[in-house]
C-alpha positions in Angstrom: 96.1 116.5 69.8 98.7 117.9 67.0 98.3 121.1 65.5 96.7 120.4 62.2 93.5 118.6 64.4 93.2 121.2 66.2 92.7 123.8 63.2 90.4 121.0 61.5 88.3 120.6 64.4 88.5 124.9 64.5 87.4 125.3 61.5 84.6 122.4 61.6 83.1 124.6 64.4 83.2 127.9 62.7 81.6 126.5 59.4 79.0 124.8 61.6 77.9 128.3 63.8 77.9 130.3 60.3 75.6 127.6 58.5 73.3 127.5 61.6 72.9 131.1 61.4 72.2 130.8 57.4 69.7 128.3 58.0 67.6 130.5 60.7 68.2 133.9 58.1 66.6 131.9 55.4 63.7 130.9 57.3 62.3 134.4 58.4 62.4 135.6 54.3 59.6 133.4 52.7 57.1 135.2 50.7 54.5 133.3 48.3 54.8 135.9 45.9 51.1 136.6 45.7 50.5 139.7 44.3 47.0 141.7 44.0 47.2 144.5 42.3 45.4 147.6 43.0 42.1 148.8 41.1 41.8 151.5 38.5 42.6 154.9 38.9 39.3 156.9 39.7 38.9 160.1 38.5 37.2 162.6 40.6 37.1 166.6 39.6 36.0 167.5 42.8 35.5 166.2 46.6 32.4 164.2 46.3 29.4 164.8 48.7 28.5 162.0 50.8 25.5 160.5 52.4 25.9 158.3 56.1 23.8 155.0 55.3 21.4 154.3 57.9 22.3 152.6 61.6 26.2 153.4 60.8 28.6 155.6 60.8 29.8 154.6 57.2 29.2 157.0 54.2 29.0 156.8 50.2 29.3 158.8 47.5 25.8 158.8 45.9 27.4 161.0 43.1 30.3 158.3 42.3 29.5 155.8 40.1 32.3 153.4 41.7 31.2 152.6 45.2 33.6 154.1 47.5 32.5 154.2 51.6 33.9 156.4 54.2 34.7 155.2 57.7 36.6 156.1 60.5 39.3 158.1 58.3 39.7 156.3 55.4 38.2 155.6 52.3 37.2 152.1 51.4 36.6 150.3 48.1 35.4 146.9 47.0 37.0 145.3 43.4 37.7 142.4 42.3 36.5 140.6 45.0 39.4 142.4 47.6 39.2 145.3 49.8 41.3 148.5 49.4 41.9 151.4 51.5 43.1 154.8 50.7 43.8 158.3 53.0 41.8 160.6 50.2 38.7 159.7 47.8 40.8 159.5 44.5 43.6 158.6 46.4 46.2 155.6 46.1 44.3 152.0 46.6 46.1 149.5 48.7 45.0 146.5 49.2 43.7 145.5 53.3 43.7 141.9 54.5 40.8 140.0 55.1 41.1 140.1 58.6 41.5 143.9 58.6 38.9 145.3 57.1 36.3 146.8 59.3 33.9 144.8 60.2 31.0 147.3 59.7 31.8 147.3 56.3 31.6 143.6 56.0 27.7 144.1 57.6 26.6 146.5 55.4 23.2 145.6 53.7 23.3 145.6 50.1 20.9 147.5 49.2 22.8 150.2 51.1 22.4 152.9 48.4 18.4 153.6 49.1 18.5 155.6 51.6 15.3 156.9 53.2 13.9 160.0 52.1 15.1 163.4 54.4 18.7 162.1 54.3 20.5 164.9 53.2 24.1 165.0 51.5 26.7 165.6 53.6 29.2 168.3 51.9 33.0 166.4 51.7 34.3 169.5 54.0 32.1 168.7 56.9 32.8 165.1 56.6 36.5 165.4 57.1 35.9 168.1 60.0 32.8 166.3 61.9 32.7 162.8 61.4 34.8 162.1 64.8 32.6 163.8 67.0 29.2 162.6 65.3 30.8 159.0 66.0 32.3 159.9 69.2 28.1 161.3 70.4 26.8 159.2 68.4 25.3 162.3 66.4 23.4 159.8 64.1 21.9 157.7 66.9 19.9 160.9 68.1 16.1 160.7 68.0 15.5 164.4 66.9 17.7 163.9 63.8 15.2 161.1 63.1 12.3 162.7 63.9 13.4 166.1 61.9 14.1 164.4 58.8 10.5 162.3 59.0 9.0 165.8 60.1 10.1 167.7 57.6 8.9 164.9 54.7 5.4 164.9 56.2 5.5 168.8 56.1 6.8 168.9 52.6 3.9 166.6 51.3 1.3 168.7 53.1 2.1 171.8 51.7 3.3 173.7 54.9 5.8 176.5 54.0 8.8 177.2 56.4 7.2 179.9 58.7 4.6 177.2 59.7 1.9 178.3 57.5 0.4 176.1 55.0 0.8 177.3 51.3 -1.4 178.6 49.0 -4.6 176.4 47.7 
């Protein structure tokens, strides 16, 4: 083989390797170039109190118009038909993929705003330092918190003060 066929065939081999590693490069870039963009700013003066809904460990905002939902550290909103997710309550919204949003949010009833009298509102401070451990023993699962907050209604609409007696007639 002369010199000359031997560079060709040389440089035939080179080109090949380079464009095979090209070809696998260009493969591993695509993107659709769908983009959702996130939902309006909110603007909240204050960390909102929140209320858990009933039979989860998800909360709301009864005092925000915009439904936002608490749950497992984050803070959740629906809009636009897409999910979002952000660390704080006002915070930045970034959009979560179908399959990762939590599926207790997906479950939630719709009517999950009426919540049944002797829920109280949860102040945004004990949220953030408490909600681990009421998940974790399952604080809202407890029969006396039940029973307390349907004791206290029935004592409230028969007049009984709090040192037992009833009031005045």
């Amino acid at each position: 083989m002369s010199k000359s066929a031997r560079w060709l065939f040389a440089c035939t081999f080179v080109l090949a390797f380079m464009g095979s590693g090209r070809n696998a490069d260009a493969g591993a870039e695509v993107n659709i170039g769908i983009n959702i963009a996130p939902p309006p700013a909110l603007v909240i003066p204050a960390p909102p109190p929140v209320m858990v809904i009933p039979e989860t460990y998800i909360y709301f905002a009864p005092t925000v118009e915009v439904d936002i939902l608490f749950y497992q550290d984050y803070w959740y909103r629906f809009h636009g038909g897409h999910w979002y997710r952000a660390t704080v309550y006002n915070g930045k919204w970034i959009y979560v993929h179908p399959p990762r949003v939590p599926a207790a949010l997906l479950r939630l009833p719709p009517n999950y705003r009426h919540v049944p009298p002797g829920h109280r509102r949860i102040p945004y401070a004990d949220l953030k330092k408490h909600w681990r451990t009421w998940e974790k023993e399952k604080h809202w699962d407890k029969p006396d918190r039940r029973e307390k907050r349907a004791h206290t209604k029935v004592k409230r609409e028969h007049g009984e003060r709090k040192g037992g007696g009833k009031g005045k007639h």
